[in-house]
N, C-alpha and C positions, 0 to 999 in steps of 0.2 A: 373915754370909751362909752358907749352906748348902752346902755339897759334894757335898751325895745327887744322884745324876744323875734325872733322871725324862725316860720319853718323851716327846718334840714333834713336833711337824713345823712343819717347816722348808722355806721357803718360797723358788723359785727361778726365773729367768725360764724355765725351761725342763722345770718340775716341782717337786716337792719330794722331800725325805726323812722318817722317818720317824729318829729317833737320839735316842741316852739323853745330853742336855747337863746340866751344871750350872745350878744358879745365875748363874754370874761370865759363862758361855757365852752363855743367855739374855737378861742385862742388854745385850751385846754384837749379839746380834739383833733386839734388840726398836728397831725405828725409828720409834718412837710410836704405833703403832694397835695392835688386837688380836692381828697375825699377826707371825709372827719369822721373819726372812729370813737364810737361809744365806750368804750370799755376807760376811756382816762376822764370821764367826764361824772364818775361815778354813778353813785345812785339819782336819777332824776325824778321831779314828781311825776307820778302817773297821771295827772291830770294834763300833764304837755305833753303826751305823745298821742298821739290823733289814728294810728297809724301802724304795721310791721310785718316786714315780710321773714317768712320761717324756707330755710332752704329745705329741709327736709319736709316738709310738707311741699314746697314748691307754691307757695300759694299769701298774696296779702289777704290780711286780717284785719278789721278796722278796730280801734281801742288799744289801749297797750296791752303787752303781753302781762304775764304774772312776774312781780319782782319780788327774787326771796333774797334775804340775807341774813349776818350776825355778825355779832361785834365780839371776834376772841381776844382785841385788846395784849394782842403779843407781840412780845420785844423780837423785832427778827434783828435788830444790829445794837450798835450803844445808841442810846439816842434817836431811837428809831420804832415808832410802835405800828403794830397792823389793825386800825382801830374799826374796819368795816370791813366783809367780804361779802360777794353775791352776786346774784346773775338776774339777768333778763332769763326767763320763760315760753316757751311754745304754750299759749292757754286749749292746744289742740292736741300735740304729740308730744310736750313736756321734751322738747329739744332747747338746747341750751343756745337764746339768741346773740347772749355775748356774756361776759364774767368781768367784772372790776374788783379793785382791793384799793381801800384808802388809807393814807400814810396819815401819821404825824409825829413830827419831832416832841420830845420832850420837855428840849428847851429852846427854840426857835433860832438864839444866839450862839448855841454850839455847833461844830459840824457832825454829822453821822459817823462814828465809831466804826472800828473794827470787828468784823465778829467769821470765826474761822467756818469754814461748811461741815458741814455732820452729814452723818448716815454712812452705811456702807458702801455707795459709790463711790465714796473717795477715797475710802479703805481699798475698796478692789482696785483704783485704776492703774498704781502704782506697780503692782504685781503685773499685770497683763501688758503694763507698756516694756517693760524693762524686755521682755523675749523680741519683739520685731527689733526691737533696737541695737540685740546680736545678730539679731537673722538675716536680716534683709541685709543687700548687697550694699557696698559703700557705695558705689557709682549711683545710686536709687536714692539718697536721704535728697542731696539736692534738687532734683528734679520734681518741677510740677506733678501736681497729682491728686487722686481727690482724696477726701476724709475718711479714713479710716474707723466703721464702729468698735468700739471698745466695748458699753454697755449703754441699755438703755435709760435715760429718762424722759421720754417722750410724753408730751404734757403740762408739762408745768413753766406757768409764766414765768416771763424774765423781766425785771426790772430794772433800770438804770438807777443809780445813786441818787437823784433826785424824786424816785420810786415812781418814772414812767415808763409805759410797759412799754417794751421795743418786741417784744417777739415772746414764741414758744418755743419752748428746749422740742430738738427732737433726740440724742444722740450725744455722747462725750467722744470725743474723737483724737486721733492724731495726725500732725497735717505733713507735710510732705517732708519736712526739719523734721520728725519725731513731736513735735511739741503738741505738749496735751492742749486740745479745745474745746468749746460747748459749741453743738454747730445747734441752729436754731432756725425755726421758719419768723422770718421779718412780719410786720405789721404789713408792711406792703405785697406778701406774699413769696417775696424771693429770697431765696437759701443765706444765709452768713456764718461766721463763726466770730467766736470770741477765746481770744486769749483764756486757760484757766484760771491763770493768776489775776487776773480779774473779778474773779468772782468772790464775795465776800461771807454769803452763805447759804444753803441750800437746805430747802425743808418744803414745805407748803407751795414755797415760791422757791425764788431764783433771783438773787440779790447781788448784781456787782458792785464793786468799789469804784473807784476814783478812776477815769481813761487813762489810760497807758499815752506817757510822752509820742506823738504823731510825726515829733517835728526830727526825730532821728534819721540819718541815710538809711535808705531802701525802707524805710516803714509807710506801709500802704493806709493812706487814710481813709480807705472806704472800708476794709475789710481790717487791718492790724496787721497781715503779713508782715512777718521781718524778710524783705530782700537779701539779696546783695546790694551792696552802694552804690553799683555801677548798671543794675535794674534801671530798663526804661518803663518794664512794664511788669506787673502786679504779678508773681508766678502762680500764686490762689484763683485769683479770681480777676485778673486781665485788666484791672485798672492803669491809666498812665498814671505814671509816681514823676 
């Protein structure tokens, strides 16, 4: 793999950049479609960004923006530390041009631990699912349908077990089964959900565990839908299964 840096842009909720990455950078950004997003590529030096557009100001800037961070050096799982946070900057309207958190394991050789979610949202959701679950009609749990809010956590990123970021929570939901979800806006910009049982812990962030078996009858492998087994097509979100 190559070392010569070449220009990209770099792509971020709240604008991009403009900066000379690697190869190993790029691999690091690239989240399967054609554009490369800043926020998995962490902190970069300010000397390689040439360049960045602020959506709220609507306007490129030349130089990079301001990049703040800290190192709170916290266990979010076993084996799991959050050893950098921060963002790129608007050096105009102080808007936020993207947000990164970088991982590292403890012991390189172990796998990432279990760790349960905290806070009141988890406490409340139980209470509030359990009433739709008498109310609503029996003929209504199977059918299509969209997500249900429960309460909100809109905001806070979400990480995959390998701790790169697939999305932003907006919402804990219930889907058309009753079953509790985190519905989330994608990296790519279009809506999902996740299983809650998935999720490993929530605080700062939003930390799943290990993916759920895909290879099950009726489980949808773009979204996790549990079908029915004789599902041709995704009852969530319209995938062929």
């Amino acid at each position: 793999m190559s070392s010569e840096s070449r220009l990209k842009k770099l792509r971020g909720s709240g604008g991009y950049v403009m900066a000379k990455v690697t190869d190993e950078q790029q691999v690091k950004g690239n989240l399967g479609g054609p554009d490369l997003f800043l926020a998995p590529m962490g902190r970069l030096d300010a000397a390689t960004i040439t360049k960045y557009f602020c959506n709220t100001c609507e306007k490129e800037f030349d130089g990079p923006p301001k990049i703040e961070f800290e190192n709170p050096n916290e266990e979010v799982a076993e084996n799991l530390i959050l050893a950098e946070k921060g963002q790129y900057i608007c050096n105009s309207c102080n808007s936020s041009i993207a947000e990164y958190r970088e991982f590292k394991k403890k012991d390189e050789a172990v796998e990432i631990g279990s760790a349960k979610p905290v806070g009141d949202i988890v406490e409340s959701v139980p209470q509030q699912v359990s009433e739709p679950t008498t109310q609503t009609p029996k003929e209504t749990v199977t059918q299509p349908g969209p997500v249900t809010s429960i309460t909100s956590i809109e905001g806070r990123i979400v990480y995959d077990e390998n701790a790169n970021k697939i999305g932003v929570a907006k919402q804990v939901g219930i889907d058309s089964t009753q079953s509790m979800v985190l519905v989330l806006t994608k990296n790519d910009g279009t809506d999902g959900s996740i299983s809650w049982n998935s999720i490993k812990k929530i605080g700062d962030i939003i930390l799943l565990g290990n993916p759920e078996d895909t290879t099950q009858p009726g489980k949808c492998s773009d979204c996790g839908f549990k079908n029915k087994e004789e599902s041709k097509f995704c009852e969530e979100c319209g995938t062929k299964l």
